[in-house]
PyMOL Python script that loads the backbone (N, CA, C, O; Angstrom):
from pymol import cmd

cmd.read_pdbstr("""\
ATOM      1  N   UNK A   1       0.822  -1.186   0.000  1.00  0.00           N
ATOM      2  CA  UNK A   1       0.000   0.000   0.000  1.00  0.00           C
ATOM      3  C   UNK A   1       0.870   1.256   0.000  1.00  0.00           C
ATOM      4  O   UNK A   1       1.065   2.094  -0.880  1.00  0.00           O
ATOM      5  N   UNK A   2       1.348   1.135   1.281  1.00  0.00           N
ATOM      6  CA  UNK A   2       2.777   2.334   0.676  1.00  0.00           C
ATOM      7  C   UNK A   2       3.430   2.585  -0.603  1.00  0.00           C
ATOM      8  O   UNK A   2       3.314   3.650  -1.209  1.00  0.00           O
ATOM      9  N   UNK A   3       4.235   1.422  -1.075  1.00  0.00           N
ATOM     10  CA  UNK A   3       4.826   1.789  -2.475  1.00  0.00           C
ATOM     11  C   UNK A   3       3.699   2.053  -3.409  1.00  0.00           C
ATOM     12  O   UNK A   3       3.896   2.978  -4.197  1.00  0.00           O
ATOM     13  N   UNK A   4       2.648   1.481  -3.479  1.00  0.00           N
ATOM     14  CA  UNK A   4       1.363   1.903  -4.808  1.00  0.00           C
ATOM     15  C   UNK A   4       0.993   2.896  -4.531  1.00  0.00           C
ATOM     16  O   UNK A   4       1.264   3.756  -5.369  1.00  0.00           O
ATOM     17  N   UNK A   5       0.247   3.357  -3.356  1.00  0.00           N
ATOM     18  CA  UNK A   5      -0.642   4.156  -2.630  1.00  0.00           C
ATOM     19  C   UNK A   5      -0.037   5.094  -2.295  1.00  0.00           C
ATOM     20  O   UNK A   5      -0.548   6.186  -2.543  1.00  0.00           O
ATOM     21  N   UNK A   6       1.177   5.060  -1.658  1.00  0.00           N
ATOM     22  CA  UNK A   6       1.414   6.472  -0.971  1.00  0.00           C
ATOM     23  C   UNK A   6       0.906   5.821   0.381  1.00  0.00           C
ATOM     24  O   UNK A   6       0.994   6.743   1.192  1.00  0.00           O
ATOM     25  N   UNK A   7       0.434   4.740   1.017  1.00  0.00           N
ATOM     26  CA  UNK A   7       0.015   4.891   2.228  1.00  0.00           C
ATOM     27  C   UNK A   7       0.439   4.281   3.022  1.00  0.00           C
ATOM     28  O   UNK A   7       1.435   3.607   2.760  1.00  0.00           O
ATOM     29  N   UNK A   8      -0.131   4.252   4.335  1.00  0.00           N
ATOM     30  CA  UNK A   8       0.704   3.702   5.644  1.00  0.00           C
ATOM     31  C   UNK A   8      -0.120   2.437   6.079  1.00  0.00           C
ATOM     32  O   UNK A   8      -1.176   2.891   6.521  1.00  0.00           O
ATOM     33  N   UNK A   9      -0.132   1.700   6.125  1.00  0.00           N
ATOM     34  CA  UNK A   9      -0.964   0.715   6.752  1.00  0.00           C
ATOM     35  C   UNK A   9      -0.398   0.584   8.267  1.00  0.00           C
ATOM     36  O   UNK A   9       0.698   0.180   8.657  1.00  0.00           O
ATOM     37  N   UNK A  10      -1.553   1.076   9.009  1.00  0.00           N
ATOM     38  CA  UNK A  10      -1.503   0.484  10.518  1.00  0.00           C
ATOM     39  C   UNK A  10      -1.542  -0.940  11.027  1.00  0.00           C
ATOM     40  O   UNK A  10      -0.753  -1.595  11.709  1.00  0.00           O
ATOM     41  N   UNK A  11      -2.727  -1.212  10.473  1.00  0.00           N
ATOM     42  CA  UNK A  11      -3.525  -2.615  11.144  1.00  0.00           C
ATOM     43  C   UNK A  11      -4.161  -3.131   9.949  1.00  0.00           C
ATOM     44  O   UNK A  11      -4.769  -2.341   9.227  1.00  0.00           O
ATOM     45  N   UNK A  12      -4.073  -4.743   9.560  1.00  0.00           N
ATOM     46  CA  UNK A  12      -5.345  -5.180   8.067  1.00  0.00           C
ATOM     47  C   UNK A  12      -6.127  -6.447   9.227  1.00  0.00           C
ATOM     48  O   UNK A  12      -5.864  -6.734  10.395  1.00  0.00           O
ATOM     49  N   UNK A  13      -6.837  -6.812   8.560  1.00  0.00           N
ATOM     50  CA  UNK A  13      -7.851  -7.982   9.137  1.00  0.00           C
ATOM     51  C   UNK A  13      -8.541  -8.481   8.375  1.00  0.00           C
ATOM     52  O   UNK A  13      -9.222  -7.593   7.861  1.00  0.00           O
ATOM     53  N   UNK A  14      -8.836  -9.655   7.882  1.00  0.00           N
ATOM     54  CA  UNK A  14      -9.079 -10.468   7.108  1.00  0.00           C
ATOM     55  C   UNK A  14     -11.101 -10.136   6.988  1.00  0.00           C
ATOM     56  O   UNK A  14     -11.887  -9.900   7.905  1.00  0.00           O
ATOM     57  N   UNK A  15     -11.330 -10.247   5.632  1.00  0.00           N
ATOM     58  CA  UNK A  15     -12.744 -10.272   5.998  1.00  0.00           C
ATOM     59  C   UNK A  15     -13.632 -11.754   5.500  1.00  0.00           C
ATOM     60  O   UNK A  15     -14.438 -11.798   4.570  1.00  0.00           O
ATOM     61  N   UNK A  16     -13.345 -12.577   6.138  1.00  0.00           N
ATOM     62  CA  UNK A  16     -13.568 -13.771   6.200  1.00  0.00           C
ATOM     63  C   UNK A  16     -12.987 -14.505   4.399  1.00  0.00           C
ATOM     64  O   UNK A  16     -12.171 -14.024   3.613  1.00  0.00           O
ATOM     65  N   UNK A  17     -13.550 -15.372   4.323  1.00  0.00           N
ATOM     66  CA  UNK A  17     -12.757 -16.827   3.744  1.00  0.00           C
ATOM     67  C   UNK A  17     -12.548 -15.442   2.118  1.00  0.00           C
ATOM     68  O   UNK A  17     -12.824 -14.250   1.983  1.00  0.00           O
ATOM     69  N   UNK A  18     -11.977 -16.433   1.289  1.00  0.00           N
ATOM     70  CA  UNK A  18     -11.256 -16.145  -0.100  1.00  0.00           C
ATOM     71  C   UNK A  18     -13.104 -16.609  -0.765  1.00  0.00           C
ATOM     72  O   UNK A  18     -13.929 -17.453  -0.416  1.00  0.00           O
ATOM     73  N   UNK A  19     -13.077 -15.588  -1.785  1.00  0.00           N
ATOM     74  CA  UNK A  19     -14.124 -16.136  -2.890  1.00  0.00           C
ATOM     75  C   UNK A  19     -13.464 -16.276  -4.361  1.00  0.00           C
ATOM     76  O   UNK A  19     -12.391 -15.801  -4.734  1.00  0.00           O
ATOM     77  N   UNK A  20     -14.441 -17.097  -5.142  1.00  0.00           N
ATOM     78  CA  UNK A  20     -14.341 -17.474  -6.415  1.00  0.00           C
ATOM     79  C   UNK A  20     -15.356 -17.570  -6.998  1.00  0.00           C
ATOM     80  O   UNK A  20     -15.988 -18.489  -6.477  1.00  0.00           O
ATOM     81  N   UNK A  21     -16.112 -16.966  -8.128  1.00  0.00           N
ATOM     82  CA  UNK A  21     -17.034 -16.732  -9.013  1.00  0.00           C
ATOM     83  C   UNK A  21     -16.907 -17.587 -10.329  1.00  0.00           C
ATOM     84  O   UNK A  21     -16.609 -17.205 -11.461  1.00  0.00           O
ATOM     85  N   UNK A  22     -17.262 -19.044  -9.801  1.00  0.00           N
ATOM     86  CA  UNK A  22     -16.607 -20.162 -11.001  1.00  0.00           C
ATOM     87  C   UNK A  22     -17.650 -19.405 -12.247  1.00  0.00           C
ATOM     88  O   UNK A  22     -18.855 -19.164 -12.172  1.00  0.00           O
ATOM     89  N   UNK A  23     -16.856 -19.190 -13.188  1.00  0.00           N
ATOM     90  CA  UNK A  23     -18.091 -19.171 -14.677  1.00  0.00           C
ATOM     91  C   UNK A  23     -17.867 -17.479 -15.030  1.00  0.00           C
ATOM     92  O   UNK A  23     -17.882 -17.002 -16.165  1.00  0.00           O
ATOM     93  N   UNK A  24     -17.615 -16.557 -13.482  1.00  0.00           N
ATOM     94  CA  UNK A  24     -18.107 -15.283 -13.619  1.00  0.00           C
ATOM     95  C   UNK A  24     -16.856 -14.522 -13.831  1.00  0.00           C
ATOM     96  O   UNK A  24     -16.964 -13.452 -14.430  1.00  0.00           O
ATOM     97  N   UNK A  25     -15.178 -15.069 -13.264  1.00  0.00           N
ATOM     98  CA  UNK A  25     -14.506 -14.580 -13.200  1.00  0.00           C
ATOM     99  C   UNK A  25     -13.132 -15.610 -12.708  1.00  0.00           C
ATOM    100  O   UNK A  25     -13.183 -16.395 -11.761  1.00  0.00           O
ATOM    101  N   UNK A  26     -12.374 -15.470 -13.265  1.00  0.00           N
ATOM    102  CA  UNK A  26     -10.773 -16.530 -13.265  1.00  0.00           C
ATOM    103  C   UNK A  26     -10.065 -16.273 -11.533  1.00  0.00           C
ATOM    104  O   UNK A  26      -9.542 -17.180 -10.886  1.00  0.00           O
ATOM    105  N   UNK A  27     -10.210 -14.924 -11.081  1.00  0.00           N
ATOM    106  CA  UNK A  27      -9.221 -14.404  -9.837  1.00  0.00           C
ATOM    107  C   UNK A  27     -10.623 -15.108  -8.619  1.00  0.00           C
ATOM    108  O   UNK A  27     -11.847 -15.054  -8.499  1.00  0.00           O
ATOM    109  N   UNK A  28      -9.259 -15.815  -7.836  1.00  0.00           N
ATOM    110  CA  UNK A  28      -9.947 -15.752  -6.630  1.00  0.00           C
ATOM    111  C   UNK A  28      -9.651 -14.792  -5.279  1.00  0.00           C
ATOM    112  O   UNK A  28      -8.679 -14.821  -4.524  1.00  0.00           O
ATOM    113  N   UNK A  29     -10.376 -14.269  -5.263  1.00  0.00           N
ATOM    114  CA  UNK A  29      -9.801 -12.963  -4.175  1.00  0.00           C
ATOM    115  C   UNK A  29     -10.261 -13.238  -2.597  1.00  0.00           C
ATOM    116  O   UNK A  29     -11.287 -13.727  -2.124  1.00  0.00           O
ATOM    117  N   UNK A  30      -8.982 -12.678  -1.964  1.00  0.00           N
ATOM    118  CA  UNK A  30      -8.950 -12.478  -0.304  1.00  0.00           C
ATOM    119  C   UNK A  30      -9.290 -11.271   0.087  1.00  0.00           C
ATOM    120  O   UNK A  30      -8.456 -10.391  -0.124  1.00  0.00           O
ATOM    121  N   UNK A  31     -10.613 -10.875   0.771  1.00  0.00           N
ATOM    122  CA  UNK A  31     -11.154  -9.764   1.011  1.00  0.00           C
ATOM    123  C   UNK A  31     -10.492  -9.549   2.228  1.00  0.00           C
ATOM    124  O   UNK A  31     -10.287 -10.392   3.102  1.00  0.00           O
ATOM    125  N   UNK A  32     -10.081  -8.036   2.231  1.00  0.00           N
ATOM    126  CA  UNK A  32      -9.276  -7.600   3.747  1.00  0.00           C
ATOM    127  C   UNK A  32      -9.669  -5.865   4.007  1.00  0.00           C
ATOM    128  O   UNK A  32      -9.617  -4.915   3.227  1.00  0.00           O
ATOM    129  N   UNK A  33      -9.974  -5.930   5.103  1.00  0.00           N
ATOM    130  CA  UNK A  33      -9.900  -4.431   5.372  1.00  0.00           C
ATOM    131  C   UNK A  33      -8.582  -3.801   6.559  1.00  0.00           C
ATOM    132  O   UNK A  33      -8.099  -4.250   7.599  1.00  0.00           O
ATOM    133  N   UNK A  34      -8.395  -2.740   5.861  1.00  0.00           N
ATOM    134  CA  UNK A  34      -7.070  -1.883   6.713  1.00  0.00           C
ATOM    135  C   UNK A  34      -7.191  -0.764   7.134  1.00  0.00           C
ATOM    136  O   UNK A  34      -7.946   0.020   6.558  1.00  0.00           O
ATOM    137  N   UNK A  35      -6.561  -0.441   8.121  1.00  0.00           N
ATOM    138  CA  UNK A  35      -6.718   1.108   9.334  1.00  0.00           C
ATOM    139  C   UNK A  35      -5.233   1.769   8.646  1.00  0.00           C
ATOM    140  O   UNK A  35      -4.141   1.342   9.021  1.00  0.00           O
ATOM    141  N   UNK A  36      -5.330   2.601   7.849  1.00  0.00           N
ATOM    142  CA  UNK A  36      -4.218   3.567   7.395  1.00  0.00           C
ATOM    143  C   UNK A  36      -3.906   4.973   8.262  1.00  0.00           C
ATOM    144  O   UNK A  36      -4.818   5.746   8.557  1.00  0.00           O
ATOM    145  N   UNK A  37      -2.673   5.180   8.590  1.00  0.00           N
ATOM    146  CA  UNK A  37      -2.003   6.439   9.280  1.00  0.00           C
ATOM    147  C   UNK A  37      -2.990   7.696   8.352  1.00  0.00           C
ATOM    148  O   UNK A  37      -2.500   8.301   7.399  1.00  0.00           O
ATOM    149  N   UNK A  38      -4.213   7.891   8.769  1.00  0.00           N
ATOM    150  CA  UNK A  38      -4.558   9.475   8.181  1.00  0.00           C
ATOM    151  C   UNK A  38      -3.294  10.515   7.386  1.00  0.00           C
ATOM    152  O   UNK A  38      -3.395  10.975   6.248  1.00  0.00           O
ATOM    153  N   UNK A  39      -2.399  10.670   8.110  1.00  0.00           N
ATOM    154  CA  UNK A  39      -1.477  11.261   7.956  1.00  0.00           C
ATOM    155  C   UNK A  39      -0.869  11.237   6.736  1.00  0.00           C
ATOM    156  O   UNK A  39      -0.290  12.280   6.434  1.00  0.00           O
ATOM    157  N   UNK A  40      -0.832  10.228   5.847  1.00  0.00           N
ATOM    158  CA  UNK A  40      -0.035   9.760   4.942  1.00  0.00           C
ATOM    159  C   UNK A  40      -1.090   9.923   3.841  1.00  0.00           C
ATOM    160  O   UNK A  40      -0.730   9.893   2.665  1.00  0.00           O
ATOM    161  N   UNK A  41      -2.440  10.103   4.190  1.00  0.00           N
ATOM    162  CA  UNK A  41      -3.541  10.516   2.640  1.00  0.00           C
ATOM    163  C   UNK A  41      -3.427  11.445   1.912  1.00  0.00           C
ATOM    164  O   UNK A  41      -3.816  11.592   0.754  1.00  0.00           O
ATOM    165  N   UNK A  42      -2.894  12.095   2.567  1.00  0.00           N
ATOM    166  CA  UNK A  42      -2.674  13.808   1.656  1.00  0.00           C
ATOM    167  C   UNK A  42      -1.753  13.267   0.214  1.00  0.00           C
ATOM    168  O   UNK A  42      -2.264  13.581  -0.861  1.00  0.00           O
ATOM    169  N   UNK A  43      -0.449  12.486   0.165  1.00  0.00           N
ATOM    170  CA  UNK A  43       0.170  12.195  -0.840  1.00  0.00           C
ATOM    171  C   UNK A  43      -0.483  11.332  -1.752  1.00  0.00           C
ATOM    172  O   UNK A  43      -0.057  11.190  -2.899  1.00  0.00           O
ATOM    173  N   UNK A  44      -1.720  10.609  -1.227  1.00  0.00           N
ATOM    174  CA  UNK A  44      -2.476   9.516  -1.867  1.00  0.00           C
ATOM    175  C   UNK A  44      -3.514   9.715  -3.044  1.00  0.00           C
ATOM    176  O   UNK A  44      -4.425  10.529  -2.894  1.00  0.00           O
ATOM    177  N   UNK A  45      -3.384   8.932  -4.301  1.00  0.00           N
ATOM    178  CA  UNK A  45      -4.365   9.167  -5.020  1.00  0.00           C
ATOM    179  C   UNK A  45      -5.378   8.273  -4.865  1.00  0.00           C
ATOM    180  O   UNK A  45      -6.046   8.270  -5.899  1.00  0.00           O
ATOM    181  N   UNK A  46      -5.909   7.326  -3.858  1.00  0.00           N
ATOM    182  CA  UNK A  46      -6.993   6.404  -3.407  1.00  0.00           C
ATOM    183  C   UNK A  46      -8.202   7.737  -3.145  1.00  0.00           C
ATOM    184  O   UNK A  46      -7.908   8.922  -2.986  1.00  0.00           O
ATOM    185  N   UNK A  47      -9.210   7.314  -3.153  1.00  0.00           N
ATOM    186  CA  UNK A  47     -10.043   7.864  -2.835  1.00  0.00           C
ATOM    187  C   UNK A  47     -10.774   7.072  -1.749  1.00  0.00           C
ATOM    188  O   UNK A  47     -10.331   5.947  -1.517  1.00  0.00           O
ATOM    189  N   UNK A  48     -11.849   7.505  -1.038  1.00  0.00           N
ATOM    190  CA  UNK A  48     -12.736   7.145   0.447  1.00  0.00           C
ATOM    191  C   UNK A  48     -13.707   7.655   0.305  1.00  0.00           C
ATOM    192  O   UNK A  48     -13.972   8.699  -0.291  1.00  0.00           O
ATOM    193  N   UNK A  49     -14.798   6.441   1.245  1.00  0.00           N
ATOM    194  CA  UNK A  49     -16.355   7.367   1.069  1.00  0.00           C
ATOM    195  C   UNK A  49     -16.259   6.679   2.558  1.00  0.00           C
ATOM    196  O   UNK A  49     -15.456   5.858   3.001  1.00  0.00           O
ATOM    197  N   UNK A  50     -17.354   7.311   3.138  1.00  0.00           N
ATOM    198  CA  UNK A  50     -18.086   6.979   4.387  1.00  0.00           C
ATOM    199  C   UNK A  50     -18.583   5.805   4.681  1.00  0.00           C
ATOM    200  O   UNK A  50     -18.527   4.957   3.790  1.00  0.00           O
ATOM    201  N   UNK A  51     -19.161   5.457   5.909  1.00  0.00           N
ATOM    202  CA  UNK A  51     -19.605   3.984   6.026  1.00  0.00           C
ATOM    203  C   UNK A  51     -20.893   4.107   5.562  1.00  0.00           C
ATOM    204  O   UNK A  51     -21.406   3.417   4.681  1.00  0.00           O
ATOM    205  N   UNK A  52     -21.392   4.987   6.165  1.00  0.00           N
ATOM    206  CA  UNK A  52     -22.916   5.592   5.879  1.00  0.00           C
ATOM    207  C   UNK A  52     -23.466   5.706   4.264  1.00  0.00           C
ATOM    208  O   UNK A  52     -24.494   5.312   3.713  1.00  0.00           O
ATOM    209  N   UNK A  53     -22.249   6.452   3.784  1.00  0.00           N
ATOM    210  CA  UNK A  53     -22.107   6.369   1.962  1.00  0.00           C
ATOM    211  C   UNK A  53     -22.046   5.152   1.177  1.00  0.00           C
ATOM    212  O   UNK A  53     -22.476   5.137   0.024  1.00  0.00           O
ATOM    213  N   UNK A  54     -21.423   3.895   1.856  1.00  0.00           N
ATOM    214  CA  UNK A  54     -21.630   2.866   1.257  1.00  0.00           C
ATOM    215  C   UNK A  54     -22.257   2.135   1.446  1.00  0.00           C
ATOM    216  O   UNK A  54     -22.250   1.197   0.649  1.00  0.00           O
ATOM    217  N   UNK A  55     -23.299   2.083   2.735  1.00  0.00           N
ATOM    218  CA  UNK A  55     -24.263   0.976   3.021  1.00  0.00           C
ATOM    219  C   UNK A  55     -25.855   2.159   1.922  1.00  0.00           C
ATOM    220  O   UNK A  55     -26.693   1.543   1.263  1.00  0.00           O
ATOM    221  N   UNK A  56     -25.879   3.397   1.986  1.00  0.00           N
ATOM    222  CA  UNK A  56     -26.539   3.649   1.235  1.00  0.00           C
ATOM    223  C   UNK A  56     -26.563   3.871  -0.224  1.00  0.00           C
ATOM    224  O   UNK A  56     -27.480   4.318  -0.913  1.00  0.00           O
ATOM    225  N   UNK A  57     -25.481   3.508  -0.538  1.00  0.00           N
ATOM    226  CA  UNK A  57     -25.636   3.507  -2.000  1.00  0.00           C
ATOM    227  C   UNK A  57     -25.166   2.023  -2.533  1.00  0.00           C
ATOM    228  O   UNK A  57     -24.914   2.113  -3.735  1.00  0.00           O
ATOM    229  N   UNK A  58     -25.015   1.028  -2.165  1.00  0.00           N
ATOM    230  CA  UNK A  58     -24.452  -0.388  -2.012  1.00  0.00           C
ATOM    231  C   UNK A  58     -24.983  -0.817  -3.566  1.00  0.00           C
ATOM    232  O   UNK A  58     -24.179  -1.279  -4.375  1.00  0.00           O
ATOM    233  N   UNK A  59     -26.318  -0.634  -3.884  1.00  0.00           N
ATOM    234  CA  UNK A  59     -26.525  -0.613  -4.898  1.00  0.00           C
ATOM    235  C   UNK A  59     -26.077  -0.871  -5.848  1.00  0.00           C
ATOM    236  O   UNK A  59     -26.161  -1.855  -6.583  1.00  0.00           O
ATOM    237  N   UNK A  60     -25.306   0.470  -5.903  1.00  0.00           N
ATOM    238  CA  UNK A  60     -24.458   0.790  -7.095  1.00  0.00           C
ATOM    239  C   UNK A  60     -23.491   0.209  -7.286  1.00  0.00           C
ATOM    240  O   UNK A  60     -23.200   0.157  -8.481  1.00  0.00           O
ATOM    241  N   UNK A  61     -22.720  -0.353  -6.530  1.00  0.00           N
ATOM    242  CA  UNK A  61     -21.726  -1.576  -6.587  1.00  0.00           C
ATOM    243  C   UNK A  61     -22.054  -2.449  -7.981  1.00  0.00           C
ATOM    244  O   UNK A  61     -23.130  -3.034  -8.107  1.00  0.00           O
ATOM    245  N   UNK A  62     -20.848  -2.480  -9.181  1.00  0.00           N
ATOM    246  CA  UNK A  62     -21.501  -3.906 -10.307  1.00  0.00           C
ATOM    247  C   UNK A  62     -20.548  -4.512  -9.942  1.00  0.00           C
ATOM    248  O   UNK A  62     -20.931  -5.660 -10.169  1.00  0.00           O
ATOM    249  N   UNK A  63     -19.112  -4.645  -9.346  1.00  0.00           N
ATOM    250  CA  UNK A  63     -18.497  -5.273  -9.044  1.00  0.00           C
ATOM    251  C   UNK A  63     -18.569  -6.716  -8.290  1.00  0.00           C
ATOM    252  O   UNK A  63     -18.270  -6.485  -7.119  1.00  0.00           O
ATOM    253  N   UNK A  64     -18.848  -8.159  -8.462  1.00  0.00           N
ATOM    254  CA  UNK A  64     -19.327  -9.196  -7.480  1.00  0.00           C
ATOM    255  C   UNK A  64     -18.151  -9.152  -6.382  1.00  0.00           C
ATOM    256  O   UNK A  64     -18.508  -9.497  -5.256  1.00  0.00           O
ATOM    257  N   UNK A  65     -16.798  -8.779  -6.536  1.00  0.00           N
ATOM    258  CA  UNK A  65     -16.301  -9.158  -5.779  1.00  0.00           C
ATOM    259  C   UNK A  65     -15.993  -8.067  -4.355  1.00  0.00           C
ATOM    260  O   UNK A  65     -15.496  -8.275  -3.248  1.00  0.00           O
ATOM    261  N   UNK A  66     -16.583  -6.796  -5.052  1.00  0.00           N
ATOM    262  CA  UNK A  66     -16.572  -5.505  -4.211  1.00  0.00           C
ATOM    263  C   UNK A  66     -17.461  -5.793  -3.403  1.00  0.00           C
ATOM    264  O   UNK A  66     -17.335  -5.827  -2.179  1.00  0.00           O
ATOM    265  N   UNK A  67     -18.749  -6.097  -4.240  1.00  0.00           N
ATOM    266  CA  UNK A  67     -20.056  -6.638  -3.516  1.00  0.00           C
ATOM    267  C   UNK A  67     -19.506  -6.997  -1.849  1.00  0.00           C
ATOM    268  O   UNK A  67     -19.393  -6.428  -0.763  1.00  0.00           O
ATOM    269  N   UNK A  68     -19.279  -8.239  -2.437  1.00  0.00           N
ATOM    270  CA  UNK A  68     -19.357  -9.284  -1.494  1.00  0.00           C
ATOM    271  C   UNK A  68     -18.524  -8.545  -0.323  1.00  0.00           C
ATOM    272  O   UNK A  68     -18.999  -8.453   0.809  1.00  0.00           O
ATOM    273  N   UNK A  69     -16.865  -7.863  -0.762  1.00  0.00           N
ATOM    274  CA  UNK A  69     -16.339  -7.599   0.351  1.00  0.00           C
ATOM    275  C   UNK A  69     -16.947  -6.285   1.392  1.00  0.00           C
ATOM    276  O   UNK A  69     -16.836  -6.056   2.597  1.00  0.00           O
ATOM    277  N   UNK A  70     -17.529  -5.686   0.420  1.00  0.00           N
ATOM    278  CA  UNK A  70     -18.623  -4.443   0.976  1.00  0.00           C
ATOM    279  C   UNK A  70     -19.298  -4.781   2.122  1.00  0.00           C
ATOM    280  O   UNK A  70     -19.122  -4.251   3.219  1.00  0.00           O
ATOM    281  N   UNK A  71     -20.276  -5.897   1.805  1.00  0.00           N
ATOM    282  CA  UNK A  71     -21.442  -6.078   2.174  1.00  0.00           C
ATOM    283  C   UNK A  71     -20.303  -7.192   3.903  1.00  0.00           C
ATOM    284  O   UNK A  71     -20.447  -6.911   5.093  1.00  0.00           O
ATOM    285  N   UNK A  72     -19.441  -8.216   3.394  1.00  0.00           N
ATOM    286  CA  UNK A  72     -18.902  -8.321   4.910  1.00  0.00           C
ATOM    287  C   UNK A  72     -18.290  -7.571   5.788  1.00  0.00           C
ATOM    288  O   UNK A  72     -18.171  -7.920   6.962  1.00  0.00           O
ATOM    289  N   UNK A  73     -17.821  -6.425   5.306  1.00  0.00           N
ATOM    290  CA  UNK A  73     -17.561  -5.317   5.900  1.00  0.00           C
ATOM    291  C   UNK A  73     -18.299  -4.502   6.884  1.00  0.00           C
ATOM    292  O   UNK A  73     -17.883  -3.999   7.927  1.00  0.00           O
ATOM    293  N   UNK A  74     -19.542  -4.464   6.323  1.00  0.00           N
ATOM    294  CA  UNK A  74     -20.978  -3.440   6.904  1.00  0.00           C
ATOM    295  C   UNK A  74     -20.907  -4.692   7.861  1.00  0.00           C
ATOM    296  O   UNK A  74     -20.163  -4.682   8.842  1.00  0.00           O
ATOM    297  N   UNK A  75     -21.577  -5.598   7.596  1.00  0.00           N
ATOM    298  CA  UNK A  75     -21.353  -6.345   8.688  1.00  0.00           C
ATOM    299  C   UNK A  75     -20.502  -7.025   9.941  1.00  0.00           C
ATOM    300  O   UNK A  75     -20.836  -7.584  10.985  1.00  0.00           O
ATOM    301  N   UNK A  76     -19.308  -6.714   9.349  1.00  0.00           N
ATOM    302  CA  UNK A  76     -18.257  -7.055  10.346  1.00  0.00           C
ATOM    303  C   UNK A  76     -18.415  -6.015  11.683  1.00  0.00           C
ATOM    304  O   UNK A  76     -18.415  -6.240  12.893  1.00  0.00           O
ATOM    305  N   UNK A  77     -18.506  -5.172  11.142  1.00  0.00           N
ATOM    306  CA  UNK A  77     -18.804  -3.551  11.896  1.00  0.00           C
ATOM    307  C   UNK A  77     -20.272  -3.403  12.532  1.00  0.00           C
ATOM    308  O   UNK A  77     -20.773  -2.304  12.770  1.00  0.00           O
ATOM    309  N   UNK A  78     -20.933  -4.684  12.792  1.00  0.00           N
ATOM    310  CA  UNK A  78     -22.335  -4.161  13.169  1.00  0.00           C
ATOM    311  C   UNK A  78     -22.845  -2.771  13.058  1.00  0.00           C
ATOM    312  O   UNK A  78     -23.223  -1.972  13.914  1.00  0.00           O
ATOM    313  N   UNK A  79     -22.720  -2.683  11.330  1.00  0.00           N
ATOM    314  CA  UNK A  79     -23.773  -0.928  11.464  1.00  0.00           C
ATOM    315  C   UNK A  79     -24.807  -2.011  10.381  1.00  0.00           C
ATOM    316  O   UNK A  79     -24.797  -2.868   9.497  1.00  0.00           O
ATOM    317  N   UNK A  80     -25.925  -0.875  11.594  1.00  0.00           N
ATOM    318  CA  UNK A  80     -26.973  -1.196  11.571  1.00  0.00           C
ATOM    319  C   UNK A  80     -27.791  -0.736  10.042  1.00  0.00           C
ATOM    320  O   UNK A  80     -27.865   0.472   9.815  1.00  0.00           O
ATOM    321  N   UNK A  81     -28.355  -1.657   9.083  1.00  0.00           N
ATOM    322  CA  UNK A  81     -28.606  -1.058   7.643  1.00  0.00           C
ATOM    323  C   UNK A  81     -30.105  -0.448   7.628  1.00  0.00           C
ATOM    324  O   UNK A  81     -30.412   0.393   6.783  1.00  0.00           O
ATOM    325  N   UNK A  82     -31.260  -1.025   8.849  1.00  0.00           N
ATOM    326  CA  UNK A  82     -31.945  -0.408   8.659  1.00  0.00           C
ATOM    327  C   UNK A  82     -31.451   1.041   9.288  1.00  0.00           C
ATOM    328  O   UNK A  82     -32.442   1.247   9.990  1.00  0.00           O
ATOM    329  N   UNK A  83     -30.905   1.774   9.434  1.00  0.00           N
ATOM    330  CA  UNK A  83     -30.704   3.287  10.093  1.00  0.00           C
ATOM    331  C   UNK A  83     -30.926   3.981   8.600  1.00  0.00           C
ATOM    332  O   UNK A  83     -31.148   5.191   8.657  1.00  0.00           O
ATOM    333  N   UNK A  84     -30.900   3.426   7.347  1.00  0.00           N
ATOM    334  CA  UNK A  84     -30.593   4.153   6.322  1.00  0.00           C
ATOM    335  C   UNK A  84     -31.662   4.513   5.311  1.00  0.00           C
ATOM    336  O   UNK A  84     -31.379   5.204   4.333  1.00  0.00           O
TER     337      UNK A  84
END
""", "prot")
cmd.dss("prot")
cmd.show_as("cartoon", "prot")
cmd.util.cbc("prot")
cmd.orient("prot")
């Protein structure tokens, strides 16, 4: 993340098992989420939305594999989806 990103990774954590989309897609991907040094975004060309921003617009996601890591995410985090 540093050398691509520009960023700092604090802390990552796994967001449960590896998926594979037999038929839909060749990569099998390991969904992970990470706590980055704030500090180090200013040099970064990543962009960020809110938690709130992505459980309400989730929608819009066409990605299956964003999907999926999205949607264990909101949940890993017990936020609550009816609030939205």
């Amino acid at each position: 993340m540093q050398r691509d990103f520009g960023v700092l990774v604090l802390k990552s954590w796994e967001l449960g098992a590896a998926t594979f989309h037999r038929g839909v897609t060749p990569e099998t991907v390991f969904p992970f989420v990470v706590e980055v040094d704030h500090s180090s975004l200013e040099s970064s060309t990543l962009l960020f939305t809110s938690l709130e921003e992505l459980v309400t617009n989730i929608e819009l996601i066409q990605d299956a594999h964003l999907a999926v890591a999205a949607n264990r995410l909101i949940h890993a985090l017990g936020f609550n989806t009816q609030q939205q």
